[in-house]
C-alpha positions as CSV (number, residue, x, y, z in Angstrom):
1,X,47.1,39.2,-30.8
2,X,44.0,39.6,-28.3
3,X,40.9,39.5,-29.9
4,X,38.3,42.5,-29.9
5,X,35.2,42.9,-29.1
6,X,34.3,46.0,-29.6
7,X,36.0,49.1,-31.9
8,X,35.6,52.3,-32.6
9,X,37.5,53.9,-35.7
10,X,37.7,58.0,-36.1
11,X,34.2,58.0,-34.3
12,X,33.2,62.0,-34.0
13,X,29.8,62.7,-32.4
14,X,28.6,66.0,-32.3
15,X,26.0,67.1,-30.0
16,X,24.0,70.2,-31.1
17,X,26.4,72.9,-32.4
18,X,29.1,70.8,-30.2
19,X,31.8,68.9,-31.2
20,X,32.5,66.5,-28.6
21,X,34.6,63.6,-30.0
22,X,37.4,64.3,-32.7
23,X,37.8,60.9,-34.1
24,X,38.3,58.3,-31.0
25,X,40.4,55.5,-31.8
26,X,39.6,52.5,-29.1
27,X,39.9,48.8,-28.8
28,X,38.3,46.7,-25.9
29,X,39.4,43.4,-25.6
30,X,37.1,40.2,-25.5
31,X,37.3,38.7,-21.9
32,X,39.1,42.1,-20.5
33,X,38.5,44.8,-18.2
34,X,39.0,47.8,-19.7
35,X,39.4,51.1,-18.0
36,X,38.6,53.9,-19.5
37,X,40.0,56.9,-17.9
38,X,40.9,61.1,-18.3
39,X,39.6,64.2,-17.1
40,X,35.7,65.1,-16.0
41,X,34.9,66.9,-19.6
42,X,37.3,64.7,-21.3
43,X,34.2,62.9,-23.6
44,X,34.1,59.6,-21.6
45,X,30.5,59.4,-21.0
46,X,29.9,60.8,-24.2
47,X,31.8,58.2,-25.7
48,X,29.9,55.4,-23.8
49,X,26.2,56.9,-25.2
50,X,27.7,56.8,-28.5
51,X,28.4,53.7,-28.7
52,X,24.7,52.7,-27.1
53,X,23.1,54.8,-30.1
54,X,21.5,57.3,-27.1
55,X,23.8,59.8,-29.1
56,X,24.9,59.3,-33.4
57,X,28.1,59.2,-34.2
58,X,28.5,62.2,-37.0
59,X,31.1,59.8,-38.9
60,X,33.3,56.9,-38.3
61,X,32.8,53.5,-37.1
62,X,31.5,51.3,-33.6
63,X,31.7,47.5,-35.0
64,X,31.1,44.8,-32.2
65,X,32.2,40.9,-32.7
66,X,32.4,42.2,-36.5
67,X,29.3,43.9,-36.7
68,X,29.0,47.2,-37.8
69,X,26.2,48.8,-35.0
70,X,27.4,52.8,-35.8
71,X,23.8,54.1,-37.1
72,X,21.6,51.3,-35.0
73,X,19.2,52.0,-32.5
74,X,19.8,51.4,-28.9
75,X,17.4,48.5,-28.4
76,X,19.2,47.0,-31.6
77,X,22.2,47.7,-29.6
78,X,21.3,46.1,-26.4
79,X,19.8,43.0,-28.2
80,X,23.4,42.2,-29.2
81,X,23.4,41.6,-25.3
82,X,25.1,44.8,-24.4
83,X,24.1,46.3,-21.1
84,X,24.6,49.9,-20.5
85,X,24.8,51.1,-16.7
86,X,24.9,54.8,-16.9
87,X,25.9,57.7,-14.3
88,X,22.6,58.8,-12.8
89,X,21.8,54.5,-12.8
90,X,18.2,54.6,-14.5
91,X,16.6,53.6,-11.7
92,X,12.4,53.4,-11.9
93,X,12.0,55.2,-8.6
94,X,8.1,54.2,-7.9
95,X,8.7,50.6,-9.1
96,X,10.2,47.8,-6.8
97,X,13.3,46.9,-6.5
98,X,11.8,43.0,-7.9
99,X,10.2,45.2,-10.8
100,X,13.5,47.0,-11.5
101,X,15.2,43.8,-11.9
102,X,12.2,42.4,-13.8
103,X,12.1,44.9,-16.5
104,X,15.9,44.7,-17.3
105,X,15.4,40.5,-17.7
106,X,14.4,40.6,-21.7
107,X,14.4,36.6,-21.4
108,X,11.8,36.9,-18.2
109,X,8.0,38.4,-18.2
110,X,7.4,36.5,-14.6
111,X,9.6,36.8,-11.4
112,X,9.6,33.4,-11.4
113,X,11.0,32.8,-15.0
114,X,14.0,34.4,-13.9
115,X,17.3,32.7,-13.3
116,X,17.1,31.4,-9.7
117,X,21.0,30.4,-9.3
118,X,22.0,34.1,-10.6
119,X,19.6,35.9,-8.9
120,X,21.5,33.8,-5.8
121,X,24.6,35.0,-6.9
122,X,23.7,38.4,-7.4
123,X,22.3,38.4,-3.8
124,X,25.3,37.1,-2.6
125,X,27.3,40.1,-4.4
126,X,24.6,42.8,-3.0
127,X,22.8,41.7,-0.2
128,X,20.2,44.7,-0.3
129,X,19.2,43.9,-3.5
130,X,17.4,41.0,-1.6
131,X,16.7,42.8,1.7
132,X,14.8,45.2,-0.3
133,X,13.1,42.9,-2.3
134,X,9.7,44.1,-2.7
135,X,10.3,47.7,-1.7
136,X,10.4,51.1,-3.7
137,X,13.5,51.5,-6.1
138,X,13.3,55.0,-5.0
139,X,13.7,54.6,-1.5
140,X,16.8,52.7,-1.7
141,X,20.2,55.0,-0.3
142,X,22.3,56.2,-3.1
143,X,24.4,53.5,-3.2
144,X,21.9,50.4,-2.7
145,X,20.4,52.3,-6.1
146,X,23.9,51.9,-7.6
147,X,24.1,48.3,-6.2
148,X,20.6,47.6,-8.2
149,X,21.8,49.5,-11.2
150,X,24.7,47.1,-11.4
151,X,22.6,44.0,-10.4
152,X,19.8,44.6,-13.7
153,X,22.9,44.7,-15.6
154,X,23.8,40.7,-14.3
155,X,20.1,39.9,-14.4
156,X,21.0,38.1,-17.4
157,X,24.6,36.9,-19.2
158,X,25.6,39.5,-21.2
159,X,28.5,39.6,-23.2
160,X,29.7,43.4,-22.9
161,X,28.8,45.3,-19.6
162,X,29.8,49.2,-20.3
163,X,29.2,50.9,-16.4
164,X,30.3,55.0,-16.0
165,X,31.4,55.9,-13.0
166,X,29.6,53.1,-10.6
167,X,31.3,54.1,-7.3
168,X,30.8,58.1,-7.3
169,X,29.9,59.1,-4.1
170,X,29.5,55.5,-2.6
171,X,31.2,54.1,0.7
172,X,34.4,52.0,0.6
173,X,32.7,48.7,1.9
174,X,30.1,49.6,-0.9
175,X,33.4,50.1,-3.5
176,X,34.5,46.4,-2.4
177,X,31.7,45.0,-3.3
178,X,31.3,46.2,-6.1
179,X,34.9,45.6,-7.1
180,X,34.0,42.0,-6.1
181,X,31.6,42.0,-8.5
182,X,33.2,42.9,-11.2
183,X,35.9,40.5,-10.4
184,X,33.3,37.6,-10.6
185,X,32.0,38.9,-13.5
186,X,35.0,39.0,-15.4
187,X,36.0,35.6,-14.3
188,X,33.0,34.5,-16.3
189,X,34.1,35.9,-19.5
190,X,32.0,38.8,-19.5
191,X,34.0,41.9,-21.3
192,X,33.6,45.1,-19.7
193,X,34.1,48.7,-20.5
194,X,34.3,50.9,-17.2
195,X,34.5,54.8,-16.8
196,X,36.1,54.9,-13.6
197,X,37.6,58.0,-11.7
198,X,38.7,55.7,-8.3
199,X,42.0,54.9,-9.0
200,X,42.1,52.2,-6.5
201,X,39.0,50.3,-8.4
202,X,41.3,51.1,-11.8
203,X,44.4,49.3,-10.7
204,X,42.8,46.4,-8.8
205,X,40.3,45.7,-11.9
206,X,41.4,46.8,-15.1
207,X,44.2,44.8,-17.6
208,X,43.7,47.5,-20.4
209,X,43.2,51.3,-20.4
210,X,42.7,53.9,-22.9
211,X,42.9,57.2,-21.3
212,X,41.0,60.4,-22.8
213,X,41.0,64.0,-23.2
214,X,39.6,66.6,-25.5
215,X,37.5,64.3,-27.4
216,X,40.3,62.0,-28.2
217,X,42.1,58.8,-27.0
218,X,45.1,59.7,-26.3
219,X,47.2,56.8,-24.5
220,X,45.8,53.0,-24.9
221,X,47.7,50.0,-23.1
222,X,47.6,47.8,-20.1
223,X,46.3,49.0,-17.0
224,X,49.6,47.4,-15.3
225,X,52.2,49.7,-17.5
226,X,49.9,52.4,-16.7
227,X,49.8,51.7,-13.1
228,X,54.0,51.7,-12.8
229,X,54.5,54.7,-14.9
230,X,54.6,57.5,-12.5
231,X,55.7,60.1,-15.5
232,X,52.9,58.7,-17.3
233,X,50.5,59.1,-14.9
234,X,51.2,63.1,-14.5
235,X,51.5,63.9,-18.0
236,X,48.0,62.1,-18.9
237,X,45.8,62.6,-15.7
238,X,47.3,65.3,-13.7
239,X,48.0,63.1,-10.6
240,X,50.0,60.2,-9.7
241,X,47.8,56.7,-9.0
């Protein structure tokens, strides 16, 4: 039986008058990749800010290693080392790219108190991260932000790394290194929760995959099953991987 990391149990959220999750039901693996996939409207991204306390749950439960985090705040959240990497990236626009990375080190409060052999790895992954050292965050390309975004993320080991949507609008040699990333990333135990609309990056990545829509998770398995099930495909997502 694989053990989990993180569960949510008949979570609804409601935002305003709006009732965006009916009760999702979802399991991520410790040590996995999982994918979690569906439809733009489907309650994916709302599902990720629920479980980072950015949005309450209106009932049910978010427990992670056993913990039950459902009513805490989001710094309480991310001091469980949880990093959150959301669509539109967070990036401080008039602070450095060095600042940026800075900032997301909780464990730092000089450059130099950083982690030299991982900041060597993550300039490895993401060259500009380095190239663009001590420049403006805000003058980076769309997806040297997202490379950054991803990169404050590995500033420091975390154990669950929860990303939505990291290679919208980027360029296929950005996608592989990203993908590359996440590869290395998982090789070194980290768990991962991934909102993903690039098939290609779903297949090549993920081992499990819970797939959404109306609010609801409505298939949950391996990514592989997923991935050989035409029918499947077409009956939950509307197109065929």
């Amino acid at each position: 039986m694989t053990d989990t990391l993180l569960s949510l149990n008949e979570v609804h959220t409601h935002i305003g008058a709006y009732h965006i999750l009916h009760g999702v039901n979802l399991s991520v693996p410790r040590g996995q990749l999982t994918m979690l996939l569906g439809r733009n409207g489907a309650g994916k991204t709302t599902t990720l800010r629920t479980i980072m306390g950015l949005w309450r749950a209106s009932s049910g439960h978010i427990v992670f290693d056993g913990q039950d985090i459902t009513q805490a705040h989001t710094a309480a959240i991310a001091a469980h080392d949880i990093a959150y990497v959301p669509e539109n990236m967070g990036i401080f626009s008039d602070l450095s790219v060095k600042e940026n990375m800075l900032l997301a080190a909780r464990r730092a409060s000089t450059v130099k108190a950083l982690d030299a052999d991982r900041l060597q790895w993550i300039f490895q992954l993401f060259p500009a991260v380095e190239k663009f050292w001590n420049h403006p965050a805000g003058k980076l390309s769309g997806g040297q932000k997202q490379m950054l975004a991803i990169a404050r993320a590995m500033v420091e080991p975390r154990r669950l790394l929860i990303v939505d949507e990291p290679s919208k609008g980027l360029a296929p040699v950005i996608i592989d290194n990203m993908i590359e990333a996440f590869a290395q990333l998982k090789a070194s135990g980290v768990t991962i929760l991934l909102v993903e609309q690039n098939m290609r990056i779903a297949q090549r990545l993920g081992d499990a995959v819970a797939v959404m829509d109306n609010g609801r998770v409505v298939h949950s398995g391996s990514m592989q099953a997923l991935s050989e099930d035409a029918a499947l495909q077409k009956s939950l997502l509307g197109l065929a991987l």
